[in-house]
KEGU-587448 format. One record per residue (C-alpha): residue in one letter; x, y, z; residue number from 1. Coordinates in pm, whole numbers, plus 50000, padded with zeros to 5 digits. Each point is the difference from the previous one (the first is absolute). Last residue first. Layout:
<nodes>
<node residuo="A" east="X" north="Y" up="Z" num="NUM"/>
...
</nodes>
This chain:
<nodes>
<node residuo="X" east="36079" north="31995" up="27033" num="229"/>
<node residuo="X" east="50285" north="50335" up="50013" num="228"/>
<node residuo="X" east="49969" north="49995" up="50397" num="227"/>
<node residuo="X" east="50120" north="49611" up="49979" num="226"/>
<node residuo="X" east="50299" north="50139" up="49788" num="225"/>
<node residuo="X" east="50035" north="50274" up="50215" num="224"/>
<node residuo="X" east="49964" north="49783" up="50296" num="223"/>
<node residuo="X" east="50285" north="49767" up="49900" num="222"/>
<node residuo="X" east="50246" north="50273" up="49879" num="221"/>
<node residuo="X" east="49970" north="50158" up="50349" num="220"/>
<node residuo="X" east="50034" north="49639" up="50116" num="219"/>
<node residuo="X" east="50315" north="49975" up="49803" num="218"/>
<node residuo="X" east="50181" north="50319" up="50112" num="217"/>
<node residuo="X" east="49907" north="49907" up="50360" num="216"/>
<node residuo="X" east="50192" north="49689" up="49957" num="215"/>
<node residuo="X" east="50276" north="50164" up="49838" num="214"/>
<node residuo="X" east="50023" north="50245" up="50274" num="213"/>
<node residuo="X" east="50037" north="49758" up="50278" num="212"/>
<node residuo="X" east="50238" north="49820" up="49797" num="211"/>
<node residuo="X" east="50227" north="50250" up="49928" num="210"/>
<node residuo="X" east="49937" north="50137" up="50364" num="209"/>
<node residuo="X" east="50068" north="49606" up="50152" num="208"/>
<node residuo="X" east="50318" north="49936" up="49809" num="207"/>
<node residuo="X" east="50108" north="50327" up="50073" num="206"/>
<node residuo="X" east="49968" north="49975" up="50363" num="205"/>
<node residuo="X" east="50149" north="49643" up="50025" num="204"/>
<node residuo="X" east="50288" north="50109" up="49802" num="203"/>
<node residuo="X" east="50127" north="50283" up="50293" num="202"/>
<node residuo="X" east="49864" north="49746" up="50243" num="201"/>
<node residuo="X" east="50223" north="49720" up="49921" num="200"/>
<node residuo="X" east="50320" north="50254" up="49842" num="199"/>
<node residuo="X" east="49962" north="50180" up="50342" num="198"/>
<node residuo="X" east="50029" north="49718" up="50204" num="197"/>
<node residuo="X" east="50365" north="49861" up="49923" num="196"/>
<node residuo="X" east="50110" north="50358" up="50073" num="195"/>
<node residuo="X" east="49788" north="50079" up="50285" num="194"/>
<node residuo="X" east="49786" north="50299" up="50039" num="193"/>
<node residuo="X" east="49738" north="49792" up="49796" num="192"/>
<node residuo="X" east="50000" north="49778" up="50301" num="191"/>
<node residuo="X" east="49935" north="49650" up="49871" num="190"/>
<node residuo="X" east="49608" north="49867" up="49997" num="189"/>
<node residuo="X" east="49773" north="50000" up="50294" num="188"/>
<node residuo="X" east="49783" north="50364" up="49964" num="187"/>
<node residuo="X" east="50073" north="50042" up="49630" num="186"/>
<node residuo="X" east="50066" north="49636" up="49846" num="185"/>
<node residuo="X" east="49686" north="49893" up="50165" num="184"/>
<node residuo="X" east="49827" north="50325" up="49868" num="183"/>
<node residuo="X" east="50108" north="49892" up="49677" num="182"/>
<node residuo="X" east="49901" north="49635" up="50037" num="181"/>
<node residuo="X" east="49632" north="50189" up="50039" num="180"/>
<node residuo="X" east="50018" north="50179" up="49715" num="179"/>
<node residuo="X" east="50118" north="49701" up="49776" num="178"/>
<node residuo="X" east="49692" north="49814" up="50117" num="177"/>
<node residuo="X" east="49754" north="50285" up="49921" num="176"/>
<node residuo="X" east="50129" north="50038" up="49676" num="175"/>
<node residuo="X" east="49905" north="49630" up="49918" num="174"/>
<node residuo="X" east="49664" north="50099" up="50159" num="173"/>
<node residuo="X" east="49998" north="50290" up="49774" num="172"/>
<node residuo="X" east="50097" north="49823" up="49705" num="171"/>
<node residuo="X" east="49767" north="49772" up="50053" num="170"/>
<node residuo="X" east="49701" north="50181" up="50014" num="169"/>
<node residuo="X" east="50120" north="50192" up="49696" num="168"/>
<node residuo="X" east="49962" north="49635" up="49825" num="167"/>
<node residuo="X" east="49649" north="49916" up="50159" num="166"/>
<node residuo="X" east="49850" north="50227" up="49706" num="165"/>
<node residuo="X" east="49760" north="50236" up="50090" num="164"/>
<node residuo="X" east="49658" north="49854" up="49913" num="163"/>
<node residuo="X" east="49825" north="49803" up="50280" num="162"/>
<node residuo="X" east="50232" north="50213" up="50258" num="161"/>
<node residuo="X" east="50065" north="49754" up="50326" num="160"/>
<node residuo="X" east="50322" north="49986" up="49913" num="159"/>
<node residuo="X" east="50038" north="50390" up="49930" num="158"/>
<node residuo="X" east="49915" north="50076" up="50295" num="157"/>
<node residuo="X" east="50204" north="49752" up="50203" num="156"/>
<node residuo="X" east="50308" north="50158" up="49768" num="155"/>
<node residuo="X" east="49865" north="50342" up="50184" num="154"/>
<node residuo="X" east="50015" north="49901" up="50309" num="153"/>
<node residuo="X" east="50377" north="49881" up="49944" num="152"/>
<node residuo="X" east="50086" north="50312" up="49821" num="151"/>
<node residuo="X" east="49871" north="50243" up="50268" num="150"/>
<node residuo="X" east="50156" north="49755" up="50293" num="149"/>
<node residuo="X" east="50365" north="49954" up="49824" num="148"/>
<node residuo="X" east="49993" north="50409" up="49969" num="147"/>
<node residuo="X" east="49950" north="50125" up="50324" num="146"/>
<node residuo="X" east="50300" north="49838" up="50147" num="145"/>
<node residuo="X" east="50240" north="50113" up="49741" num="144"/>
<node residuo="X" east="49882" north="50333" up="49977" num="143"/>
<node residuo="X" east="50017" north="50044" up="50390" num="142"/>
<node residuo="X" east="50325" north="49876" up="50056" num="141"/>
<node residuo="X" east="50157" north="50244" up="49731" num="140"/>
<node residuo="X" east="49778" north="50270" up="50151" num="139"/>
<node residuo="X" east="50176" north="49919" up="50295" num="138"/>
<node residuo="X" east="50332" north="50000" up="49908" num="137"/>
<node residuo="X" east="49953" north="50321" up="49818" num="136"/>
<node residuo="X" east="49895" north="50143" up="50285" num="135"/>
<node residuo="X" east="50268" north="49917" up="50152" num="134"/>
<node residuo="X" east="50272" north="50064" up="49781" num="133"/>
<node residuo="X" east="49900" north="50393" up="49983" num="132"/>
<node residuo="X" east="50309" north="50157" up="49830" num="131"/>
<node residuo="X" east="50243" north="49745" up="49826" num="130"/>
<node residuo="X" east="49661" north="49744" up="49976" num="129"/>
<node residuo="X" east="49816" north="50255" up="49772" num="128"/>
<node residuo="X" east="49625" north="50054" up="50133" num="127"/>
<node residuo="X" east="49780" north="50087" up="49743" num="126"/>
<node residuo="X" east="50031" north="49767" up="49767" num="125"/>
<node residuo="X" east="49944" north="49714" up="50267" num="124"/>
<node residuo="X" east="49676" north="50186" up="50075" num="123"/>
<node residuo="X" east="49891" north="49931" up="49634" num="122"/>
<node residuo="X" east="50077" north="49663" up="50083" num="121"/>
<node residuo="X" east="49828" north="50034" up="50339" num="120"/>
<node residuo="X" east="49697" north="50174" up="49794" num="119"/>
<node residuo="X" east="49930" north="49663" up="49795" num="118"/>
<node residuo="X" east="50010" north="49769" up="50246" num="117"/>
<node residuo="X" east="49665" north="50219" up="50188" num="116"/>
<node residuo="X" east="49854" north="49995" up="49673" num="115"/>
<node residuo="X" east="50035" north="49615" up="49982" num="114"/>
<node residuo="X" east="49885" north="49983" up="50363" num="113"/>
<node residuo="X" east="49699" north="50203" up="49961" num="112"/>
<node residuo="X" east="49933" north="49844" up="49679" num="111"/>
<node residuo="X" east="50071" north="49601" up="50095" num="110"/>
<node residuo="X" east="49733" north="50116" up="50269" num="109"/>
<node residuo="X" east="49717" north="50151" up="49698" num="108"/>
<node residuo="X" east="50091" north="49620" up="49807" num="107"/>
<node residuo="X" east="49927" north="49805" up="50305" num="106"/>
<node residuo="X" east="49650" north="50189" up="50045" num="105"/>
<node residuo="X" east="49910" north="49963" up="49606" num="104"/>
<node residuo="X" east="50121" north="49672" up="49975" num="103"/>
<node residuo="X" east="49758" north="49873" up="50263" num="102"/>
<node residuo="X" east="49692" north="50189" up="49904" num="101"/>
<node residuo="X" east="50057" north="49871" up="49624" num="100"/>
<node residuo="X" east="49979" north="50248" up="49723" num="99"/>
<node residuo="X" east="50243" north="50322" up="50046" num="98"/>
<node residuo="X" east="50271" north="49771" up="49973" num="97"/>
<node residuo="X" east="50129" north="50120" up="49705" num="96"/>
<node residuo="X" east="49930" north="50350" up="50160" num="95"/>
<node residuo="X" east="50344" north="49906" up="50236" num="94"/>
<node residuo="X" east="50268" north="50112" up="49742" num="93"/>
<node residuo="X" east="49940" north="50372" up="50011" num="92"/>
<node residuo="X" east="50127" north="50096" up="50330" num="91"/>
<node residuo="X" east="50251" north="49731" up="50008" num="90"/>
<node residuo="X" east="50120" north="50097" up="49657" num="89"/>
<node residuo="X" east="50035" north="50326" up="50019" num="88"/>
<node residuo="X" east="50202" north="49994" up="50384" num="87"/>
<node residuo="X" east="50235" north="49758" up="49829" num="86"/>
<node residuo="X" east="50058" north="50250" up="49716" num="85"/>
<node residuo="X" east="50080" north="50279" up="50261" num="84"/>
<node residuo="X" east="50230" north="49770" up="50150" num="83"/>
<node residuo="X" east="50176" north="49957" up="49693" num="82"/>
<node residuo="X" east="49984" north="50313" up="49853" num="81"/>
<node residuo="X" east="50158" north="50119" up="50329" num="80"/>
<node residuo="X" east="50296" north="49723" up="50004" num="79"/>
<node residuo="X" east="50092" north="50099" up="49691" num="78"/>
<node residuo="X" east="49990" north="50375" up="50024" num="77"/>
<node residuo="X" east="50214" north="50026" up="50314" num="76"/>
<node residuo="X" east="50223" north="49712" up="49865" num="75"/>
<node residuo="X" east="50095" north="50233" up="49711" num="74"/>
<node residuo="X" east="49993" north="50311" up="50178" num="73"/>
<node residuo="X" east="50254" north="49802" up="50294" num="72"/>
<node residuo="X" east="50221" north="49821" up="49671" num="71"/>
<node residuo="X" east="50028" north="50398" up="49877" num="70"/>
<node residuo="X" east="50092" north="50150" up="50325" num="69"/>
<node residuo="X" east="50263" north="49774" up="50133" num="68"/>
<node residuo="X" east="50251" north="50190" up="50202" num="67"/>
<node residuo="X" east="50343" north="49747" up="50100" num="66"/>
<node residuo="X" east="50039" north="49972" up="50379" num="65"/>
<node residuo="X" east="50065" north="49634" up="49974" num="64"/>
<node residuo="X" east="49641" north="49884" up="50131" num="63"/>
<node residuo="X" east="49873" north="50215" up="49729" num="62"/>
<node residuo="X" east="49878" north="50282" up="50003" num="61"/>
<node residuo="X" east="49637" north="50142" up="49892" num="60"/>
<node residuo="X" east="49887" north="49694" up="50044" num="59"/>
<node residuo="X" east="49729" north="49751" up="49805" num="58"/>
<node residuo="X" east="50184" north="49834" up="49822" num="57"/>
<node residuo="X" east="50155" north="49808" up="50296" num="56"/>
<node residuo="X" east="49639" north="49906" up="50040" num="55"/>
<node residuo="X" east="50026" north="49775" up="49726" num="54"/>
<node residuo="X" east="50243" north="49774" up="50227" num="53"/>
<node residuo="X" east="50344" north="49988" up="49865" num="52"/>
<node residuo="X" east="50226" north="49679" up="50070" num="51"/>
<node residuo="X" east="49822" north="49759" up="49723" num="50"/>
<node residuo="X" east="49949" north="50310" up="49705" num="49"/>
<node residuo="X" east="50367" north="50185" up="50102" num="48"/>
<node residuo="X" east="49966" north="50392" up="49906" num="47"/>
<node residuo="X" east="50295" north="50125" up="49868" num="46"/>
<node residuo="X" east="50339" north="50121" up="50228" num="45"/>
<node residuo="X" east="50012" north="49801" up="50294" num="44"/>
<node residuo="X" east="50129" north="50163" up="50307" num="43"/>
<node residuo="X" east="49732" north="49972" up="50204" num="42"/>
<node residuo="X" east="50058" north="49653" up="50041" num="41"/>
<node residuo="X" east="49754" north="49884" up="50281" num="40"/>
<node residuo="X" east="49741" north="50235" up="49999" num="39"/>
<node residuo="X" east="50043" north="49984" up="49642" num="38"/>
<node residuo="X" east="50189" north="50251" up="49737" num="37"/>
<node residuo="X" east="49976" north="50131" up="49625" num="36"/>
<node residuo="X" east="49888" north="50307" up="49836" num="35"/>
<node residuo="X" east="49687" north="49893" up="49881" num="34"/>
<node residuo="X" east="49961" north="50127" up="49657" num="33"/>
<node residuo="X" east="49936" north="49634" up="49801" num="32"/>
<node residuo="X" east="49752" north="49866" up="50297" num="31"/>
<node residuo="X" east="49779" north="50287" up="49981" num="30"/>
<node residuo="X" east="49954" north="49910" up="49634" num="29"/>
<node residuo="X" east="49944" north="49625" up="50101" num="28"/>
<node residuo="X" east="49730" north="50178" up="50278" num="27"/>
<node residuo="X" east="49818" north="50241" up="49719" num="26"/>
<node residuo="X" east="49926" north="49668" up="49779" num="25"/>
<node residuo="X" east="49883" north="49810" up="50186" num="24"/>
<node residuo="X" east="49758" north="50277" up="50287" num="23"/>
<node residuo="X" east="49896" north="50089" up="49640" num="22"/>
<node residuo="X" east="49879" north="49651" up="49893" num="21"/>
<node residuo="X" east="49753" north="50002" up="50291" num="20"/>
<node residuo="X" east="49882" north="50320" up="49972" num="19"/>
<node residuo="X" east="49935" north="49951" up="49625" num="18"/>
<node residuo="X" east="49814" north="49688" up="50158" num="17"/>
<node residuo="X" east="49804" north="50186" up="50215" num="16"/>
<node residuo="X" east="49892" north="50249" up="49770" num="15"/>
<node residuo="X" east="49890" north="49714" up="49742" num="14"/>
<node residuo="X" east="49761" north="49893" up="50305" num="13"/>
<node residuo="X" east="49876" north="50327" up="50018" num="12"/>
<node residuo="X" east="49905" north="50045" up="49645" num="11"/>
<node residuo="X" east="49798" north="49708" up="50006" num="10"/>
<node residuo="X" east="49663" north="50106" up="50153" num="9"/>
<node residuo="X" east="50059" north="50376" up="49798" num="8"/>
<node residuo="X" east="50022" north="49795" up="49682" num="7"/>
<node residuo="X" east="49690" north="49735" up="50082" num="6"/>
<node residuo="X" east="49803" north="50327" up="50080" num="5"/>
<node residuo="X" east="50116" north="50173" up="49713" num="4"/>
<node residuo="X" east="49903" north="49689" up="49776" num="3"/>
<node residuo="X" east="49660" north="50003" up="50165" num="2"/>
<node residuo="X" east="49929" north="50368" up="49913" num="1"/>
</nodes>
């Protein structure tokens, strides 16, 4: 009975980070069939890694007027195991902290707000930019806000942990930091409508999601091995 409990305690970790390495793998796939074309060059004819953002993947046509159904299922699927992953984790992340009055209270907010990170990416899914751009603007925003505060509660967490190593705490501060020149780059960087901005912002977003979801994928290794002691 004890090693199912340890297994069914871990199992959701491993989830996340299957989640994790699918939003990867499905996204360089979804790069390979996009049809080609940028807000600012629709006429490109392959998908360009510093000029197209990842939501680019994400519609049905392209900015050239070229259908994209298999890079838009792709994405679709990507981006929802992702946030759906996110959502896992923050929900079952905070009984580490179960312990210490403190912890316990900071960990249940970095939940709400983790969760609440994780359903704008889902929402992001949801809502290709070619048909409703602003809500996917603003579930954009919203991910990206909500997620430096979950992660940076939750590297104070970890800090103050007596067991769980101080190295996932600093991952997530150091993922904190990147997050927030992000949103710097976002609100008061270059235009991404421009042609000089685009490549900026277009590189800054994948930058951050790769390491967004690397991060994640190595705290969700982190717990399971701290799950597994």
């Amino acid at each position: 009975m004890a090693r199912i409990g340890k297994y069914v305690g871990q199992r959701p970790f491993f989830i996340v980070m299957v989640a994790c390495g699918l939003f990867i793998g499905l996204t360089l796939v979804a790069m390979f069939f996009y049809p080609g074309g940028t807000w600012t060059n629709p006429q490109l004819d392959s998908y360009r890694f510093f000029q197209n953002f990842f939501s680019d993947l994400g519609m049905w046509t392209t900015p050239g007027g070229r259908p994209n159904p298999v890079s838009a299922v792709l994405f679709f699927t990507a981006l929802t195991s992702a946030g759906l992953g996110l959502i896992l984790f923050f929900l079952t992340f905070p009984r580490f902290f179960a312990h210490h009055r403190l912890t316990r209270w900071a960990s249940w907010f970095g939940l709400m707000i983790g969760v609440w990170s994780g359903i704008s990416f889902i929402g992001i899914a949801f809502t290709p930019a070619d048909i409703f751009l602003d809500a996917h603007v603003n579930f954009v925003y919203s991910a990206f806000l909500s997620l430096p505060v979950a992660c940076f509660i939750f590297a104070i967490a970890i800090w103050r942990h007596q067991t769980f190593p101080n190295r996932y705490a600093a991952v997530l501060f150091g993922f904190t930091v990147c997050l927030m020149v992000y949103l710097w780059l976002l609100f008061f960087g270059p235009s991404g409508q421009a042609a000089q901005g685009i490549n900026y912002q277009a590189t800054g977003q994948k930058l951050i999601v790769y390491i967004a979801l690397g991060s994640m994928l190595y705290l969700a290794y982190g717990a399971n091995q701290h799950a597994e002691a």
